[in-house]
Residue, then its C-alpha position, 0 to 999 in steps of 0.5 A: x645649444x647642445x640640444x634639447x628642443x631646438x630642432x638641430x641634432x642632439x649633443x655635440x659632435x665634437x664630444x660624441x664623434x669617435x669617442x672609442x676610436x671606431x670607425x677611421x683613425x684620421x676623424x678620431x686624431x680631429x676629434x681629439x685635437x677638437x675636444x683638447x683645443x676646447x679644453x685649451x680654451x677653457x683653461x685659457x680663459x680660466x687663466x685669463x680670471x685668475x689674473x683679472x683677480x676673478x678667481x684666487x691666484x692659487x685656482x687649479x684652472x687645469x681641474x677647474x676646465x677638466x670639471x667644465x669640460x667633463x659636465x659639457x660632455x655629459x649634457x652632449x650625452x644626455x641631449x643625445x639620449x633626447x633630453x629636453x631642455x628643461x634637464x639640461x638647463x636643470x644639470x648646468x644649475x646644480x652644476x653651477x650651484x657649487x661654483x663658488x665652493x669649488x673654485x675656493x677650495x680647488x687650488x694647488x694643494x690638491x694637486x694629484x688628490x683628485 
């Protein structure tokens, strides 16, 4: 759980540790290498429903797991500011909520338009 009430700290540290490079450079470059391996992940994982025939051949998985990835690092955010979990739960819904509209039109012809 990123946060709200479950009683470990807020947010997650690979999205929150050494975001603007503060602090000792070496943490930074993990960090980094932390928050890009999730990113591999996802879009690996996007990959994997393109070829499964779960999302459109011509999906865009590079934006679709930056999108993922960008609404996470906002919720880590958030859980860090204290949001409870009801509002974090309240983000993923309306983020899931156009699911559908954006995996159908984000595709390889929008490719350097957004």
């Amino acid at each position: 759980m990123t946060g709200g009430d479950c009683g470990l700290p807020h947010g997650c540290m690979a999205t929150l540790a050494t975001v603007g490079s503060e602090g000792r450079s070496e943490l930074g470059e993990v960090m980094r290498a932390t928050r890009a391996g999730s990113f591999d992940l996802l879009k690996a994982r996007f990959d994997r429903a393109k070829s499964d025939g779960d999302l459109k051949a011509t999906a865009d998985t590079t934006k679709l797991a930056r999108f993922v990835q960008t609404v996470q690092s906002g919720m880590a955010i958030r859980a860090r500011d204290g949001a409870e979990r009801a509002e974090l739960h309240a983000v993923a819904e309306i983020a899931l909520s156009g699911w559908d509209n954006i995996t159908r039109n984000i595709d390889h012809s929008m490719q350097g338009k957004v």
